[in-house]
N, C-alpha and C positions, 0 to 999 in steps of 0.2 A: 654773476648777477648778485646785485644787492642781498640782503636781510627784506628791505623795505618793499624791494622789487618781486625778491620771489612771495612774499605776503601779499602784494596788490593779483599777483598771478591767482595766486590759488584762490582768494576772494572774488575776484573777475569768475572765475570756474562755477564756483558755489554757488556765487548768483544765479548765473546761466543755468544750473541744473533745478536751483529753488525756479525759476520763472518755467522754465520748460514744466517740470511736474506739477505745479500752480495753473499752467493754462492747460492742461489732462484733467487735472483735478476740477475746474471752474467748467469743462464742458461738459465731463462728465455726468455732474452736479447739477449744471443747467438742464440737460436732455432729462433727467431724470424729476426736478421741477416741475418745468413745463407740463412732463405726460402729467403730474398728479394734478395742475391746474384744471384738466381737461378730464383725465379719472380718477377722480378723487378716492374710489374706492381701491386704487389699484395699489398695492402695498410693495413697501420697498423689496427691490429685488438687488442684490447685493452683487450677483454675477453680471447682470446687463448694467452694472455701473462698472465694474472692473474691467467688461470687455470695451465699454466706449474707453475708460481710460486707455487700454491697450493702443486701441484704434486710432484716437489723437495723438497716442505717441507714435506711433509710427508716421504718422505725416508730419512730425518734428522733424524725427530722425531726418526723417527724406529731404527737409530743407537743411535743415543744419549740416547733413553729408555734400549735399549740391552746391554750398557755400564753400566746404573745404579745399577744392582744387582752389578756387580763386583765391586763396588765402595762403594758398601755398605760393602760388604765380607769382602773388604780391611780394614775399618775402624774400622769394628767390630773386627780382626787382628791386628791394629795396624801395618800394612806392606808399611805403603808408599802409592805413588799409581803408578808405573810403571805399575802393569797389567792392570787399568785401559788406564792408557796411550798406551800402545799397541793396546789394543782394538780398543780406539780410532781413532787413528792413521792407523791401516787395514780399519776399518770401514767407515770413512771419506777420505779414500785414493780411496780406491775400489770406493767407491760412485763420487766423484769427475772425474778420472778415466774414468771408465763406464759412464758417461755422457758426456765426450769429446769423447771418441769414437764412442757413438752413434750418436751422431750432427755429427760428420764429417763424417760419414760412410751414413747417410742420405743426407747429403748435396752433397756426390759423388753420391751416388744410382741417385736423383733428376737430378743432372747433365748430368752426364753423361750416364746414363740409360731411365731418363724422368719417373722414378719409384718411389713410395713412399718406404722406408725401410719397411721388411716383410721377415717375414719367408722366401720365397720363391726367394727373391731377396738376402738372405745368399745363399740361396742354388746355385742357379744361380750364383754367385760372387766365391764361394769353386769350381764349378765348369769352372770360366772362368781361377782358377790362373794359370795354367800353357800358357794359351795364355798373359796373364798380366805379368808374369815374361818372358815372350820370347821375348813381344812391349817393356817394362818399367820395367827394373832390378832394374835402377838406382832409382829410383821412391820408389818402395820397399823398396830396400834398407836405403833410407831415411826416409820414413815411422817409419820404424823399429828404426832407429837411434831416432827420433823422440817422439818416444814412449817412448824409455829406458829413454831421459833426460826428459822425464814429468815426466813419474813414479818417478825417483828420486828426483825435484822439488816439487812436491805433497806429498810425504813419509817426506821432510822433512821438509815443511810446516804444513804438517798434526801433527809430532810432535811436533814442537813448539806451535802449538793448542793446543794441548792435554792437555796441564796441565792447561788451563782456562777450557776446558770440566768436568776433574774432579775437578777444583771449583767450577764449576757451579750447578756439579749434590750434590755435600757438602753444598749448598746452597739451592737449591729443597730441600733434604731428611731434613734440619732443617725447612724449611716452614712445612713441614710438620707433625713436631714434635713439640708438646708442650711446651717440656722443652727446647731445641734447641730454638724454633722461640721465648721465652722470653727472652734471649738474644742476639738479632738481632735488628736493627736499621729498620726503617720504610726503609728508602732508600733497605737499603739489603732486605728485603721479598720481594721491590717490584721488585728490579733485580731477584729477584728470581722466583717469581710468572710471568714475563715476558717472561721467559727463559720456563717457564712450559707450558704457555698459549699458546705459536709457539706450542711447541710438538705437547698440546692437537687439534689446531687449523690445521697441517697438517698432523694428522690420519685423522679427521674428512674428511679434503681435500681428503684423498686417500680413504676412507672408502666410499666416493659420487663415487666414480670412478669404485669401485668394485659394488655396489648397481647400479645404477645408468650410468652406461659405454655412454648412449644413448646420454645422458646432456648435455657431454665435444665436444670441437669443439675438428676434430682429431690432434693429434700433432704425434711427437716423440716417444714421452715416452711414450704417449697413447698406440701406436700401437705394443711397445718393451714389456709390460705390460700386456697386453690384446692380446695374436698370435691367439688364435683359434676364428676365425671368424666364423665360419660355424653355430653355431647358431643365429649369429648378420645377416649375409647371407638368412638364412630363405629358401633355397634351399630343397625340397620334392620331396623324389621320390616318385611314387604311381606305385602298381601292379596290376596284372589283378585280379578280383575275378574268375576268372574261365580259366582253360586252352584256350589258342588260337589255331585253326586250320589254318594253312596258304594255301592257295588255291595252291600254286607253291611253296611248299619249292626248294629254292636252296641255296648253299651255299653264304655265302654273304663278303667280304674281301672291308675294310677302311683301306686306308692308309693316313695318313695326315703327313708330311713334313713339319719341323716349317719352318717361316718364309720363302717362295716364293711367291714370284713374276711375276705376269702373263707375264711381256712385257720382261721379263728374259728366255723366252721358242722360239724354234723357232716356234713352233705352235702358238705362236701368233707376230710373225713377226722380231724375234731377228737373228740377223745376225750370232752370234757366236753359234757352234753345242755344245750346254751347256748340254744335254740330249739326248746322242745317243740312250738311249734303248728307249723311249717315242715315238722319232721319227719312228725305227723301227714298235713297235707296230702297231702305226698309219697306215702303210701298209698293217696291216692284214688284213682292212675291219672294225674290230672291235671295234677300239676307238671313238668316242665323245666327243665332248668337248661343253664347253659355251664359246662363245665367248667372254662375260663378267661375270666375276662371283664375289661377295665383302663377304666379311667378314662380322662379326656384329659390332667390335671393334678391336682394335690392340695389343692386348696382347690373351698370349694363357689361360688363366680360363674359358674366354668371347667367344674365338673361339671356345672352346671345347664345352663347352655349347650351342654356337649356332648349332653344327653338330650334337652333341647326341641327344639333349633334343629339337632341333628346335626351336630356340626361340632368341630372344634375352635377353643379362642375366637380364635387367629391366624388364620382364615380366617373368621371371622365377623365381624370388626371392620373397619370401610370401605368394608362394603359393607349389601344388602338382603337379609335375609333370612325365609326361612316358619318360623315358629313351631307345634311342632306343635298346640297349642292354639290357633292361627290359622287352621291347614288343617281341623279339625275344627270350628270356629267355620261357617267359609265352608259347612262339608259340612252345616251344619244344627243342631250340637252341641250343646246345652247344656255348658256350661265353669267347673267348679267350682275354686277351689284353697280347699284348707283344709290351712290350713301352722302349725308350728312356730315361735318364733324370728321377729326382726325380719327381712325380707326386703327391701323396699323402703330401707332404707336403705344398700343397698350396689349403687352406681352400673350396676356391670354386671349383675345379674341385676335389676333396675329394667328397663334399657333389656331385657333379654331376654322381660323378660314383658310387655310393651307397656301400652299405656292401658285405663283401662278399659271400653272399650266393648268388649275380648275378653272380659270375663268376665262371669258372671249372678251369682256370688257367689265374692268375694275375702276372705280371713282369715286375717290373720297376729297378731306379738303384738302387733303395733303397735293394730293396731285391738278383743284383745282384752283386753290388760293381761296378757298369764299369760306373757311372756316365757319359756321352753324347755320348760311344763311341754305333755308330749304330750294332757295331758287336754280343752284346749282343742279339740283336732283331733277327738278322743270324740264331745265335746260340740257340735261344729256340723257332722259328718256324723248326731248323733244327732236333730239340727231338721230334718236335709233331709226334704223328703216323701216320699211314698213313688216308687217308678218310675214313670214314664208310657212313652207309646209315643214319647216325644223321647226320640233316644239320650244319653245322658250321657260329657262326660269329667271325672273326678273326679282331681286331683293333688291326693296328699298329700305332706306335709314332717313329720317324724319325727326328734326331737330327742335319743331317749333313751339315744343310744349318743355320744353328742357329748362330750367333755367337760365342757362345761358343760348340758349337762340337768338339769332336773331330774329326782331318782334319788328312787324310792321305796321305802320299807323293804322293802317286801315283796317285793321281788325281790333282795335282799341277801343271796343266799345263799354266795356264797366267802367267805372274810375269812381274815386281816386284810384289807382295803383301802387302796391308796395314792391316790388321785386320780392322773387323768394330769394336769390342770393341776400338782399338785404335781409328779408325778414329772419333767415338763418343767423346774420349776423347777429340780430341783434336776442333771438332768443337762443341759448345754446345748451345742450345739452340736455337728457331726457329728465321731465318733471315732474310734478304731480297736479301742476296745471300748466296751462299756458300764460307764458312770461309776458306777451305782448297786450297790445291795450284790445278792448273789442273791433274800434276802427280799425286799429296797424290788421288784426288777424281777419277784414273784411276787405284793407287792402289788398292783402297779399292773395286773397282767394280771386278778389281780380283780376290779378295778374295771372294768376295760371290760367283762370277761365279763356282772356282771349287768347293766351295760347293756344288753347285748346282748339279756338274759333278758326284762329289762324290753322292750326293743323288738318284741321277737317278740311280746311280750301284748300290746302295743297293736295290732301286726296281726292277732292272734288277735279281739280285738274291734273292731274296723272290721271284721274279714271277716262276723262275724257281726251286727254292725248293718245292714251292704249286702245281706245277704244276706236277712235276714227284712224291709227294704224293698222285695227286687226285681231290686236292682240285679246279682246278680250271676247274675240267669239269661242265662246263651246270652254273657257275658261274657268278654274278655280282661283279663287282671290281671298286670301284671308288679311283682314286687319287685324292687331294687336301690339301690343307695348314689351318691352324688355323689365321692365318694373314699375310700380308705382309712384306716388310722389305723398310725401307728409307736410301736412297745410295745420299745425300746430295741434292736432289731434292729442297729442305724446308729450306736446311742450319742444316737440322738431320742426323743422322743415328741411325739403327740398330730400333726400334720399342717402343712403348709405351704407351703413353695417345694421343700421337696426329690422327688426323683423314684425313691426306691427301690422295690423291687420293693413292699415293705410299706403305701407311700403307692398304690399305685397300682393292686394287684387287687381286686377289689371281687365280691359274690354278683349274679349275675341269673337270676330265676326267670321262669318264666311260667307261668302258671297259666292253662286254656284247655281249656273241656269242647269244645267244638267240632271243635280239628285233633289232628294227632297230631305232634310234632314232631323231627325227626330228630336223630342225635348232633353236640351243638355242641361241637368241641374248642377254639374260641376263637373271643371279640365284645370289642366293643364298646362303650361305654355309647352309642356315635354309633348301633348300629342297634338302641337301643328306638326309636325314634319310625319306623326306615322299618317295623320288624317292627310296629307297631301300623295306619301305615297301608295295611300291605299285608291285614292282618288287616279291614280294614271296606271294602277294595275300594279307596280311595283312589291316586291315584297319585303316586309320588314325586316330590318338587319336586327341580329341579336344582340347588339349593344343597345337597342331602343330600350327606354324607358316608358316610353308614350302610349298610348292608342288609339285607334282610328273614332272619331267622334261621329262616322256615319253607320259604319257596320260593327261595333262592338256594344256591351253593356256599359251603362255610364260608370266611371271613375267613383272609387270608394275614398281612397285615402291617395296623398301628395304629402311631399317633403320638402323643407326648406331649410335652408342654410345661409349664412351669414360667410361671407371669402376674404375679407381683406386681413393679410399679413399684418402681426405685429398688435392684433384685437385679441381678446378674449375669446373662444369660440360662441355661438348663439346657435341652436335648432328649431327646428317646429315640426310639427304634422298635424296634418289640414284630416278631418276623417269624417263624412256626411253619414247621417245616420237618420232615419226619414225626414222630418223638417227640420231636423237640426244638422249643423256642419261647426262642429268641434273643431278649437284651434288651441292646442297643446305647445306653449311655449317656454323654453327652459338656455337659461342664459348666465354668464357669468359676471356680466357687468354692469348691466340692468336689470330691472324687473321684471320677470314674466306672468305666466299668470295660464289659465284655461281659461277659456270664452267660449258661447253659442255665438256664432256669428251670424246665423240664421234670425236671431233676435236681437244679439247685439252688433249690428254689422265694424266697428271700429273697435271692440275690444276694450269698453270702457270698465265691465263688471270682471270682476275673476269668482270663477267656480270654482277653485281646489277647493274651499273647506267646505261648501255646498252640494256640489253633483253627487251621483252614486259612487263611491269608493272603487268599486269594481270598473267601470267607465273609466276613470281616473287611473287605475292601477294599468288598464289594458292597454290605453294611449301611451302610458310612459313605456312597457314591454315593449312596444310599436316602435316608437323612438329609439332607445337605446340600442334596440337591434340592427336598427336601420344606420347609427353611428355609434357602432361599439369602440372606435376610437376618432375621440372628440379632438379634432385639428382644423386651421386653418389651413389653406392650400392656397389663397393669394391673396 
């Protein structure tokens, strides 16, 4: 070989290792950007930029190794190396590619959602496009436009690459040959051996990440890498060793309605009749309500969690827990869910509902095709049979108050309308006012209102499908929500990792010809499942967090936590103390604050430097006890 020759080699090598560590270096760079466009307060962290470095090189490695057999083929051939180059070229295209659209599709999720990217946040996103092409065509459409001219910037970046990749892997296979590496220049093996050393240095990197997942601070790539949480979750159900008897079987009906809002009800003081069937009911003598009720957290895994399993999801994760739909399985049950919305694909409410041999009939969208629309739920409480003398529990999941529901005209009574997914868009991030104009934030309250409207008719018929089946004689029936929703209260919308008053009160009714039930000045969404199973005789499993809201003392104090992986942590405790219900909240990447909620029901004043120091000192005792170690858990 030349003078000339073996310098163009070793140069071909250089490059190849300069662009390989260049495109490590530009994502790692980019993930770490983006998070600060979204948390500005959040400060550079030096290890979660080294391990994304890691992590891109290893999906180098893995192309640039996968290209090597072809490059051998070729030579042994004597063919050139176009196939090589092709290879290439897909290989480092894709990769490139798939890494810009994951950063940006996180860096919107983040935004404009307050969501970490996840399975369940594709899902939710497939499910909002036709509200997103109805707000933001144009948008789209750029998107789109946007994409086609990377892809072809990339495609033909990537080939002009390609032919230093097959110098470079011509330069590996002679290091690693004998007679080859005797004629090579110290300089050439050692580009060469440099070129090898990345490879071997980012399998290692990714091969800690599959061993090892616990290690890595979460990123991006982490969580695109790794979807199945559910054994990182640690979520157990446990059954009974032996049949249960229930003292009163009666039939038992949950409804929960994503995202509502207690001060969105005229039952609790709203001026607009957002729920004509609710109102009705209440006539009969028959309904109950809490006057205050909160969630555990504001997203639905963690609300699910806190209704079935009673708990909050930091105390349910690590350990074994009774599912209420377990304990009534055990007691004899029959165990319906007929749900909304994909369920099953999102890790933790998967592990909360168990396998299937708890249920006699399971149905979400997965299994019907109608993604968010509530008609599906109509439609397969409208197949059940009629009641038999097997008692029934029947959960539903009710989509229409969601932001991405499907919304039907006919309950389109406010307008203008803003979508909350838009309204999110366009205001983001927590403020110290709200970003939107008075109309945008008078739209948007439109918009949830006739969801709302819409939701209440869907319960208006389910009650009357159950009811001319059977099912709702000598029955308990609680309504309630998994979380709240934020209607720019914070300078947010729509729901997520934050913990204000807005994300977190929620309506609980119950409905119940049988008891009479005393005044609830404050619950929990943790005691519907003890109040159901004190209601059919059942006894409380000791993993309950909850209490019976017919036969106990009302509820003092409730806890709340913020779940999503990859956040800062957020806490609260809710703690009523005669007309007032303190709400102690302490965060790391917002603002918290103490409020009377009793007076200030949204949490616009903060008491720390006003209240009694003593109050204040007690609550935080309260707190820190309650998460003497401050973590996320999803």
């Amino acid at each position: 070989m030349t003078p000339d020759a073996r310098m163009h080699v070793r140069r071909e090598a250089i490059v190849c290792l300069a662009a390989l560590v260049g495109v490590a270096v530009a994502a790692a760079t980019l993930e770490w950007v983006l998070g600060r466009l979204v948390l500005t307060d959040d400060p550079f962290y030096w290890r979660q930029s080294l391990q994304q470095f890691g992590l891109v090189a290893g999906l180098e490695a893995v192309v640039l190794l996968s290209c090597w057999p072809i490059r051998l083929a070729e030579r042994a051939a004597g063919r050139g190396m176009t196939a090589t180059r092709l290879a290439a070229t897909m290989g480092f295209g894709l990769l490139v590619l798939g890494l810009l659209a994951l950063y940006v599709a996180n860096f919107l999720s983040r935004a404009w959602l307050g969501m970490v990217l996840d399975r369940s946040v594709i899902q939710l996103s497939i499910e909002a496009l036709p509200q997103l092409r109805a707000a933001r065509p144009l948008v789209l459409a750029g998107a789109a436009a946007a994409l086609l001219l990377a892809m072809a910037t990339v495609a033909v970046l990537a080939w002009l690459m390609s032919r230093r990749v097959a110098r470079s892997l011509d330069a590996m296979s002679d290091l690693l040959s004998g007679r080859a590496r005797a004629g090579r220049s110290a300089s050439e093996r050692l580009a060469a051996l440099a070129v090898l050393g990345f490879c071997l240095g980012g399998l290692l990197a990714w091969a800690q990440l599959v061993v090892r997942p616990q290690a890595w601070y979460g990123d991006t790539l982490r969580l695109a890498t790794l979807p199945d949480l559910t054994k990182e979750l640690g979520i157990d159900l446990v059954r009974s060793a032996t049949p249960l008897v229930p003292a009163s079987p009666r039939n038992v009906v949950l409804i929960l309605a994503d995202s509502l809002r207690a001060d969105h009800f005229p039952h609790y003081g709203y001026a607009r009749p957002t729920t004509p069937f609710l109102t009705e009911l209440a006539g009969s003598g028959h309904l109950w309500k809490a006057e205050w009720a909160v969630s555990t957290c504001s997203e639905t895994p963690c609300g699910v969690i806190g209704t079935l399993l009673s708990n909050r999801i930091g105390e349910a994760v690590g350990r074994g827990n009774v599912a209420l739909h377990g304990l009534l399985k055990d007691a004899g049950y029959e165990v319906d869910f007929l749900l909304s919305g994909a369920h099953l694909v999102q890790p933790a409410l998967r592990a909360a509902y168990g396998d299937s041999a708890l249920f006699d009939r399971f149905s979400d969208s997965q299994a019907t095709g109608r993604g968010t629309d509530d008609r599906q739920v109509l439609a397969a409480a409208a197949a059940h049979p009629p009641a038999s003398a097997r008692p029934h529990f029947m959960f539903f999941f009710l989509m229409s108050s969601h932001l991405t529901g499907e919304k039907l005209a006919e309950h389109r009574r406010y307008e203008p309308e803003l979508s909350i997914l838009e309204a999110g868009a366009r205001s983001r991030g927590v403020s110290a006012r709200n970003t939107l104009s008075p109309e945008e934030q008078a739209a948007a309250i439109n918009a949830y209102d006739n969801g709302l409207r819409q939701a209440d008719d869907m319960i208006r018929r389910l009650f009357e499908g159950l009811r001319a089946k059977g099912y709702l004689d000598d029955a308990i029936v609680i309504i309630s929500s998994d979380h709240g929703e934020a209607l720019g209260e914070h300078g947010v919308y729509a729901h997520g990792s934050y913990l204000y008053p807005e994300f977190l009160r929620i309506p609980l009714f119950i409905y119940d010809t049988k008891r009479t039930y005393p005044p609830i000045p404050f619950a929990s969404q943790t005691d519907i499942a003890a109040t159901i199973a004190a209601a059919v005789g059942l006894p409380r499993p000791a993993s309950w967090e909850g209490r019976d809201l017919h036969g106990e003392p009302p509820r003092v104090t409730s806890f709340v936590q913020n779940a999503r992986k990859q956040e800062h942590p957020c806490r609260g405790i809710f703690e009523r103390t005669g007309v007032s219900l303190y709400y102690l909240l302490e965060c790391a990447t917002y603002p918290g604050g103490l409020f009377d909620l009793g007076r200030d029901p949204l949490g616009q004043v903060d008491l720390q430097e006003t209240v009694d120091p003593a109050l204040r000192e007690a609550l935080r005792r309260k707190l820190h006890h309650a998460f003497p170690v401050v973590r996320n858990v999803y």
